[in-house]
The first five atom37 places (N, CA, C, CB, O) and aatype in JSON, in Angstrom:
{
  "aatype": [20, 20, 20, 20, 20, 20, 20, 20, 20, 20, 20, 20, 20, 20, 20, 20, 20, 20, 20, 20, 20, 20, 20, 20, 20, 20, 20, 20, 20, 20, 20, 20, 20, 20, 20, 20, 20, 20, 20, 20, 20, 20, 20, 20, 20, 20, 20, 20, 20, 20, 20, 20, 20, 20, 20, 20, 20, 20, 20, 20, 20, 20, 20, 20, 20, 20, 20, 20, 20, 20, 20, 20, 20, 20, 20, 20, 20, 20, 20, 20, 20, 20, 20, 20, 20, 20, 20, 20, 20, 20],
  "atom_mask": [
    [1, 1, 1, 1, 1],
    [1, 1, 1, 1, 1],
    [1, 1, 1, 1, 1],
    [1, 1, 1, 1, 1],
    [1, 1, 1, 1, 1],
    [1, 1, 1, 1, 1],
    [1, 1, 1, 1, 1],
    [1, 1, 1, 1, 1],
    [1, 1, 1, 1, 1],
    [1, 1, 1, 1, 1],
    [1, 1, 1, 1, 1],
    [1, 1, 1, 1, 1],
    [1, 1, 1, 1, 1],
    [1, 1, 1, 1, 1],
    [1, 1, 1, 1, 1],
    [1, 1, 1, 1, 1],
    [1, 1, 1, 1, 1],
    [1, 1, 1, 1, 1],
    [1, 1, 1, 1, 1],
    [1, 1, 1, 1, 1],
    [1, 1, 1, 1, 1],
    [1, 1, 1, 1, 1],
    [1, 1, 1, 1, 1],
    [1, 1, 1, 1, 1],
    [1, 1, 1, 1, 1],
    [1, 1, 1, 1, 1],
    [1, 1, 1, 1, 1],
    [1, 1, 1, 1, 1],
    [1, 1, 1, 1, 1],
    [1, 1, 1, 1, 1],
    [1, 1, 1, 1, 1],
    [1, 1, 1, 1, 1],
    [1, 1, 1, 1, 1],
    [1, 1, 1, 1, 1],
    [1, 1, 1, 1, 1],
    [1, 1, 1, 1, 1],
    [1, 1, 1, 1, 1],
    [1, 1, 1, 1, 1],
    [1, 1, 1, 1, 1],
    [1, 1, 1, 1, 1],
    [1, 1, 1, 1, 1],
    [1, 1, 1, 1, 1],
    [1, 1, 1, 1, 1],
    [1, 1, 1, 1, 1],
    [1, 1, 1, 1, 1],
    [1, 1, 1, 1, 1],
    [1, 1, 1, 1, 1],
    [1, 1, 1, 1, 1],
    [1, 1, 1, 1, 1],
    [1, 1, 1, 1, 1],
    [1, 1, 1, 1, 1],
    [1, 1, 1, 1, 1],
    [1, 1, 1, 1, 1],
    [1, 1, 1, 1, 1],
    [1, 1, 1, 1, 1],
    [1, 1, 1, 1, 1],
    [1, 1, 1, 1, 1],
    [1, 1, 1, 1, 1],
    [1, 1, 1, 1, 1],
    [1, 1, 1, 1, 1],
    [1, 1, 1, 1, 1],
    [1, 1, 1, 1, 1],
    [1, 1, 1, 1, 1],
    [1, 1, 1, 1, 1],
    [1, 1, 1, 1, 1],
    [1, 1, 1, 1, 1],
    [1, 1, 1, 1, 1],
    [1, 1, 1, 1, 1],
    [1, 1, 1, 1, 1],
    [1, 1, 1, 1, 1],
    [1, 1, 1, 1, 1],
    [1, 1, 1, 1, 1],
    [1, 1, 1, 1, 1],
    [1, 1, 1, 1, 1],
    [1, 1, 1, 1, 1],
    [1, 1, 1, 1, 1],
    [1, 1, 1, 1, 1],
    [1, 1, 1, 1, 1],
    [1, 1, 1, 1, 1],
    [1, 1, 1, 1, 1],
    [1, 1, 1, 1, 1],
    [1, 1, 1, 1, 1],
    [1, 1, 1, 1, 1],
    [1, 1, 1, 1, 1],
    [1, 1, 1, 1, 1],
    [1, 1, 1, 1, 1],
    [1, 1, 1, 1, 1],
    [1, 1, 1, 1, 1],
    [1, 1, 1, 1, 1],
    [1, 1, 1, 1, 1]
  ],
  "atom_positions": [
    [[-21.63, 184.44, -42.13], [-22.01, 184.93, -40.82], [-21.04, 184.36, -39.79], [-23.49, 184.54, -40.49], [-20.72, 183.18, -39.96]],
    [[-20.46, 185.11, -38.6], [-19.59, 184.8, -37.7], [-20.43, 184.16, -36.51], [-18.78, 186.01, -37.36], [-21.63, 184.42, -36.59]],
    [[-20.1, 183.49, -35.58], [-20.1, 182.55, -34.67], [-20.96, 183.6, -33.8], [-18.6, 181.9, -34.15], [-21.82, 183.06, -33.1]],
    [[-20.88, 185.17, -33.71], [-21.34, 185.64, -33.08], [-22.99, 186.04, -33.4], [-20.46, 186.4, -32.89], [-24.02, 186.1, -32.74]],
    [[-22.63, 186.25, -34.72], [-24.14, 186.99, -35.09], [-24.72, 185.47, -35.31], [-24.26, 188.3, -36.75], [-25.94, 185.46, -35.39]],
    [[-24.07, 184.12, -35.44], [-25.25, 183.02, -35.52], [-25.64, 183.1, -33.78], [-24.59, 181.14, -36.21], [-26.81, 182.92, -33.41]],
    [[-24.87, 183.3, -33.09], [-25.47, 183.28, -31.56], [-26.61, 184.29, -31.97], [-24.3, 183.88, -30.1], [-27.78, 183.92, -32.1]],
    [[-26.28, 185.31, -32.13], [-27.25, 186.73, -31.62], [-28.81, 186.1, -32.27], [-26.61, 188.7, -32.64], [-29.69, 185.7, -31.5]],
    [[-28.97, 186.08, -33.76], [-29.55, 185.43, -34.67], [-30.59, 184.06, -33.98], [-28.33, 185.02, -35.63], [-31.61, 183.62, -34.52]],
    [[-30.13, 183.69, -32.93], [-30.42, 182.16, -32.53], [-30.32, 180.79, -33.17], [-31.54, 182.13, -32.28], [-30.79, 179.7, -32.87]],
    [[-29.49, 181.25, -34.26], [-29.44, 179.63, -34.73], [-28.24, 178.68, -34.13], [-29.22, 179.57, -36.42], [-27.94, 177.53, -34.43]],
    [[-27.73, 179.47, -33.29], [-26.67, 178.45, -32.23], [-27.42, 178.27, -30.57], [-24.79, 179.45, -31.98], [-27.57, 179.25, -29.85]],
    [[-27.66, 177.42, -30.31], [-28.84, 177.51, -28.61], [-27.81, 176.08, -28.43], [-31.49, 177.19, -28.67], [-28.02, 174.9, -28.71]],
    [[-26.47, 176.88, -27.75], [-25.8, 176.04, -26.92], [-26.37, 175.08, -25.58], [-24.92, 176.88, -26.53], [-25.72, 174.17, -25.06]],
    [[-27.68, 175.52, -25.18], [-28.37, 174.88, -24.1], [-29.4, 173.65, -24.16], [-28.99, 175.86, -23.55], [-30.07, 173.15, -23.26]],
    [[-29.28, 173.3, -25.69], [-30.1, 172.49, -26.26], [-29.54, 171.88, -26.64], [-30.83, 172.73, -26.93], [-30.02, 170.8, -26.99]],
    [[-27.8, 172.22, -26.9], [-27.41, 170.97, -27.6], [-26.78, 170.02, -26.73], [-26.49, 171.22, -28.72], [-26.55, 170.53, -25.63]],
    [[-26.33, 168.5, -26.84], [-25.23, 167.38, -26.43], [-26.62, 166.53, -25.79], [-23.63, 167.94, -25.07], [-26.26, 165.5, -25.22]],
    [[-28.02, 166.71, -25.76], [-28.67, 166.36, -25.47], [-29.47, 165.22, -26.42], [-28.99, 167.27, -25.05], [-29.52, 164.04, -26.1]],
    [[-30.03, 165.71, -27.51], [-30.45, 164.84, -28.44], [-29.91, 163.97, -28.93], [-30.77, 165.24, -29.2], [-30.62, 163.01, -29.2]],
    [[-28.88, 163.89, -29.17], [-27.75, 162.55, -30.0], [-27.26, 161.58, -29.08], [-26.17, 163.17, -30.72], [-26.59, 160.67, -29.58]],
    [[-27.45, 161.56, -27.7], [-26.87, 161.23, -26.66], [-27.69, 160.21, -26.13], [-26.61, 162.27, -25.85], [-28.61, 160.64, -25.43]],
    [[-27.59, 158.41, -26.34], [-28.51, 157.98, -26.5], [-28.66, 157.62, -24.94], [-28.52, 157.07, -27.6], [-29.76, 157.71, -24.41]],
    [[-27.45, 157.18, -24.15], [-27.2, 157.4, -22.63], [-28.27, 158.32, -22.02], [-25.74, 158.05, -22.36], [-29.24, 157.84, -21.45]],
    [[-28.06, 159.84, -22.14], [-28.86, 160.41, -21.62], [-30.59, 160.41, -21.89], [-28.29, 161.39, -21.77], [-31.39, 160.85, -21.06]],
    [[-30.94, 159.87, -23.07], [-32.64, 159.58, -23.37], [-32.58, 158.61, -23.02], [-33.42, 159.61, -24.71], [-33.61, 158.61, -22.33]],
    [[-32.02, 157.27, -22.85], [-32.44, 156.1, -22.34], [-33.05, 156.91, -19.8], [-30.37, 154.56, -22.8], [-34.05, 157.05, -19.1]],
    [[-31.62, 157.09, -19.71], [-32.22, 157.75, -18.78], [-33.62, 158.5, -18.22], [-31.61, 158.3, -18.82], [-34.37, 158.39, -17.25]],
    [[-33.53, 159.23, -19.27], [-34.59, 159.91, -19.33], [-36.14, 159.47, -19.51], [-34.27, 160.59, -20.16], [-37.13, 159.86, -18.88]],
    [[-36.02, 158.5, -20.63], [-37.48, 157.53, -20.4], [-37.42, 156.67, -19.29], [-37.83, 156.5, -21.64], [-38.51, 156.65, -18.72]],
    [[-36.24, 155.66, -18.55], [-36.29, 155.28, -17.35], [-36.92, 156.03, -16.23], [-35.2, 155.07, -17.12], [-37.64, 155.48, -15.4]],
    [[-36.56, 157.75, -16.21], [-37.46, 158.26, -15.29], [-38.59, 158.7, -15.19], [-37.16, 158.85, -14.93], [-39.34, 158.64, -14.22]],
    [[-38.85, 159.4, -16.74], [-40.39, 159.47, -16.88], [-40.99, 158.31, -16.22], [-40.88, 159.49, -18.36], [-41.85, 158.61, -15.39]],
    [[-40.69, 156.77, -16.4], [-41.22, 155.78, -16.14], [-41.66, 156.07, -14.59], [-40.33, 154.65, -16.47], [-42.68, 156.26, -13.92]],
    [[-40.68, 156.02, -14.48], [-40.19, 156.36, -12.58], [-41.28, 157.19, -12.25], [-38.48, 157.41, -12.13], [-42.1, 156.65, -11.5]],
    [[-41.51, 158.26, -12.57], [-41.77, 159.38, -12.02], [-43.28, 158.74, -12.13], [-41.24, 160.87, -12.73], [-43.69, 158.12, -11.15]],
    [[-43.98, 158.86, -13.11], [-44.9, 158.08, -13.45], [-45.78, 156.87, -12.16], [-44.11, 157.42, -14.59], [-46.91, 156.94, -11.68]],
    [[-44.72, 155.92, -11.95], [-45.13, 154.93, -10.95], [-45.36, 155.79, -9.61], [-43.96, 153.71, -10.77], [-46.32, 155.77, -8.85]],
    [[-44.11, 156.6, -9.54], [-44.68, 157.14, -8.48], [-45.54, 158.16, -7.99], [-44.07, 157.26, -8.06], [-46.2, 157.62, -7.11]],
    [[-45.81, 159.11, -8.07], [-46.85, 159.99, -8.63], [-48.44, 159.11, -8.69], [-46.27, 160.48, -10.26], [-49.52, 159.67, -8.49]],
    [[-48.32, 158.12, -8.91], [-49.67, 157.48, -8.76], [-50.09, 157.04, -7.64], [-49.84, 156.51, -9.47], [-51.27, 157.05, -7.28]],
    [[-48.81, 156.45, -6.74], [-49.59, 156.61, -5.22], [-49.32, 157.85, -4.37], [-49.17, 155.41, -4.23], [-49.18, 157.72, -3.15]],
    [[-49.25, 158.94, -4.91], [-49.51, 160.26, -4.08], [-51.12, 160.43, -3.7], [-49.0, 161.64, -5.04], [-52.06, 159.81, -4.2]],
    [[-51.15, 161.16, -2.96], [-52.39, 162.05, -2.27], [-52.73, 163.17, -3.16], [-52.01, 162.72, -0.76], [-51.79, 163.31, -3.94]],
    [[-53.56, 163.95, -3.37], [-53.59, 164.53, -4.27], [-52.93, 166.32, -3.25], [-55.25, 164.22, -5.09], [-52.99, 167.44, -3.76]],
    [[-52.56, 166.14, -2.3], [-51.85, 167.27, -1.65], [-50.15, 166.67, -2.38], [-52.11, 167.3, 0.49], [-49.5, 167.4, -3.13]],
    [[-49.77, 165.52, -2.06], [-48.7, 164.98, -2.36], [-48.17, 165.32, -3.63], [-48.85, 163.8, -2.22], [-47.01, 165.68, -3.81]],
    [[-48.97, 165.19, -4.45], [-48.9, 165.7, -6.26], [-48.4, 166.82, -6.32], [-50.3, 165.91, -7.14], [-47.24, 166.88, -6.73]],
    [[-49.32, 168.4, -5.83], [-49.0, 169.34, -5.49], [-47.95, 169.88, -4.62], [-49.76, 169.53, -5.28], [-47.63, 171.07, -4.69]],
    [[-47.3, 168.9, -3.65], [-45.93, 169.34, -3.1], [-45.51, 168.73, -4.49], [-45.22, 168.67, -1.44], [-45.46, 169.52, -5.44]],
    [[-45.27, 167.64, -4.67], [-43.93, 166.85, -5.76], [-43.9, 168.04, -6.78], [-44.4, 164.98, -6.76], [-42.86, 168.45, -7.29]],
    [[-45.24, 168.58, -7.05], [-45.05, 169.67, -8.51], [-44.49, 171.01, -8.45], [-46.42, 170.05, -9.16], [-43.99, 171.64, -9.39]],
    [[-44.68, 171.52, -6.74], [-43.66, 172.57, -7.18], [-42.44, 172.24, -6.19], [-44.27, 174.25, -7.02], [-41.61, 173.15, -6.04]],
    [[-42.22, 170.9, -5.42], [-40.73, 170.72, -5.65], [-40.1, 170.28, -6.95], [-40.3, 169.8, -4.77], [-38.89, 170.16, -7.08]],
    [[-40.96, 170.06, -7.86], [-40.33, 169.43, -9.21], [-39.99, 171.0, -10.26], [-41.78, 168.11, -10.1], [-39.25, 170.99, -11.24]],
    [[-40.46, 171.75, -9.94], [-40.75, 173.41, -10.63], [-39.44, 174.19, -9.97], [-42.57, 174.34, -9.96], [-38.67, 174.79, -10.73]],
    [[-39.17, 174.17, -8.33], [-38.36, 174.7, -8.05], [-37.03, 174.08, -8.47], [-38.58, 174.92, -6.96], [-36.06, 174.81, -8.67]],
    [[-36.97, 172.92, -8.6], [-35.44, 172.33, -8.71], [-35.22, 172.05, -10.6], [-35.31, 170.47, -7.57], [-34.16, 171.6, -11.04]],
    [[-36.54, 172.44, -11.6], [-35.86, 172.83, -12.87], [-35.89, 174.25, -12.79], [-36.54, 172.28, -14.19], [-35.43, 174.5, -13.91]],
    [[-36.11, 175.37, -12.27], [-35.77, 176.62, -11.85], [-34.06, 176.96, -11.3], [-36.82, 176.82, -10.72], [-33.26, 177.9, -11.42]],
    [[-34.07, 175.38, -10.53], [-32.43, 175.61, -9.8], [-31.61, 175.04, -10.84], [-32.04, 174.7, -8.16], [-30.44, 175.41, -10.88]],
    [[-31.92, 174.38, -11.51], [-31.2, 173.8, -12.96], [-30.76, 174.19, -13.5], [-31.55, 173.41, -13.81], [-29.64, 174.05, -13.99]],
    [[-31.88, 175.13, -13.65], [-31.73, 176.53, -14.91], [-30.6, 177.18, -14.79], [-32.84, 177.8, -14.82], [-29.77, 177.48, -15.64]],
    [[-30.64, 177.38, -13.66], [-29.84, 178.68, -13.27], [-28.48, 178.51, -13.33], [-30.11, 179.17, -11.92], [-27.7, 179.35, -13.78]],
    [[-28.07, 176.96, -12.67], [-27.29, 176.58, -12.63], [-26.37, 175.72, -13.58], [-27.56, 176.38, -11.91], [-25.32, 175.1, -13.38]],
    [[-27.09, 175.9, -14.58], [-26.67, 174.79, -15.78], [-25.85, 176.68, -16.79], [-28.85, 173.47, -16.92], [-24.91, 176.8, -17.58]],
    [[-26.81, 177.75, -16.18], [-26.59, 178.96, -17.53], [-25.59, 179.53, -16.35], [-28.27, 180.29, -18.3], [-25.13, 180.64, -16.61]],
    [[-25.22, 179.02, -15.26], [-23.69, 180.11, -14.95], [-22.89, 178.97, -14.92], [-23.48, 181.22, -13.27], [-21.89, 179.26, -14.26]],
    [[-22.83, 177.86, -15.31], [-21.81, 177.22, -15.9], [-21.21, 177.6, -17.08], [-22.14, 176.15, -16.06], [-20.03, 177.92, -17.22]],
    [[-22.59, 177.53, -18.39], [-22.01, 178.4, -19.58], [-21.06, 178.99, -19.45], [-22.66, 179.26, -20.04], [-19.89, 178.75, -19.74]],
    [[-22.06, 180.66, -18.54], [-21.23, 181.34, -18.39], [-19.62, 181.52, -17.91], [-21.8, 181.71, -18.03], [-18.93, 182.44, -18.37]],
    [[-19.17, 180.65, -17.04], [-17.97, 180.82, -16.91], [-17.5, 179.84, -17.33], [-17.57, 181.11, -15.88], [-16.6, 179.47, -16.58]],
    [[-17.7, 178.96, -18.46], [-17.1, 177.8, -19.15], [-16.81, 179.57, -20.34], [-18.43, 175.88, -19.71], [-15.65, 179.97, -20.5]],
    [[-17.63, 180.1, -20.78], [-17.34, 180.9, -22.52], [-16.17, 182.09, -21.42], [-19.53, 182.08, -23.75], [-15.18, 182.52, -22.0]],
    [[-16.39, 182.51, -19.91], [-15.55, 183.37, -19.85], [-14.18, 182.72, -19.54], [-15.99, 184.32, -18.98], [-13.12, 183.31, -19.75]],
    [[-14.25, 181.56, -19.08], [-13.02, 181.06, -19.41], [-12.09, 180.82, -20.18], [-13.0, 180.53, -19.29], [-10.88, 180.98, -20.06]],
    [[-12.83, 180.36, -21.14], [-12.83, 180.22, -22.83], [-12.15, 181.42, -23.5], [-14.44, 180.16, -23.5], [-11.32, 181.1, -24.34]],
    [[-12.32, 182.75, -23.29], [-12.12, 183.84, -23.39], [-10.28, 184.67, -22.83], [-13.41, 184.17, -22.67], [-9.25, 185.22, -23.23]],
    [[-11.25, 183.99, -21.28], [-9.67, 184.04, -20.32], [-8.55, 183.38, -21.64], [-9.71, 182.58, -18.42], [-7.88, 183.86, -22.56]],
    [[-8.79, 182.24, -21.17], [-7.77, 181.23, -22.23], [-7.4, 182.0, -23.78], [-8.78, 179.56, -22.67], [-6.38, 182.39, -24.35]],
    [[-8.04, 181.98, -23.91], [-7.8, 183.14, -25.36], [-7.09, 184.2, -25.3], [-8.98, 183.83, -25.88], [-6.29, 184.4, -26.22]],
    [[-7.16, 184.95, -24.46], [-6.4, 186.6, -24.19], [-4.99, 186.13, -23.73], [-7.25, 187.78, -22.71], [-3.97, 186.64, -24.2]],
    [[-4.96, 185.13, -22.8], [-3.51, 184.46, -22.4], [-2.58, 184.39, -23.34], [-3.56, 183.11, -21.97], [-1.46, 184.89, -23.44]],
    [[-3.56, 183.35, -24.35], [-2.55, 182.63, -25.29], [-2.23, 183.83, -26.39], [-3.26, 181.1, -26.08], [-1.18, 183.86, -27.04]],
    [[-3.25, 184.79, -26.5], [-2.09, 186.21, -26.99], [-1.36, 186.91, -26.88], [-2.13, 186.92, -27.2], [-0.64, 187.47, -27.71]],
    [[-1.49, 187.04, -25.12], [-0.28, 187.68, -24.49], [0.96, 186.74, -24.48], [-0.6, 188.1, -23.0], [2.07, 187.26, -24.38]],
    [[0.84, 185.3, -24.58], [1.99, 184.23, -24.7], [2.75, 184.67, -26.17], [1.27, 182.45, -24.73], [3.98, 184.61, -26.24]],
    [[2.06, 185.04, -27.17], [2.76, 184.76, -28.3], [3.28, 185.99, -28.8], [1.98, 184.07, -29.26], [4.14, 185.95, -29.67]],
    [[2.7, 187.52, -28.19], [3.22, 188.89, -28.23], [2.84, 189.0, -29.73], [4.92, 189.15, -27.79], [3.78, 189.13, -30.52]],
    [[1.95, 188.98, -30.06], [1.66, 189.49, -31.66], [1.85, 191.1, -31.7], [-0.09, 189.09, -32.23], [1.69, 191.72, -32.75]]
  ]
}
């Protein structure tokens, strides 16, 4: 199977990976759960409800912004590719 049909297929989910093996980024990551945690406990219970959907809108802005990186990291990727064929005149 080619690189493409494992994309199509889903057994490649480029957006999931560099994350798990990365012990930097989970140490972080339980540091803030921690975080988040301490704080969140002296909220108001209106306070909770702002923090939750400012916390909703900005993994919404994440999102978005983490998948048009992809995107113009693979169309670059691409760019770069078509170049280096027109460089070599096959």
């Amino acid at each position: 199977m080619n690189l493409i049909e494992e994309l199509f297929y889903g057994n490649i989910c480029p957006s999931e990976q560099g994350y798990r093996d990365n012990p930097e980024i989970y140490q972080l990551g339980q540091e803030l759960v921690a975080l988040e945690e301490t704080l969140v406990k002296t909220f108001s219970d209106e306070q909770k409800r702002m923090y939750e959907d400012f916390m909703s809108k900005e993994m919404t802005r994440n999102s978005i912004e983490i998948k048009d990186k992809f995107v113009y990291g693979f169309q670059l990727g691409v760019q770069l590719l078509l170049d280096a064929s027109q460089a070599i005149k096959i």
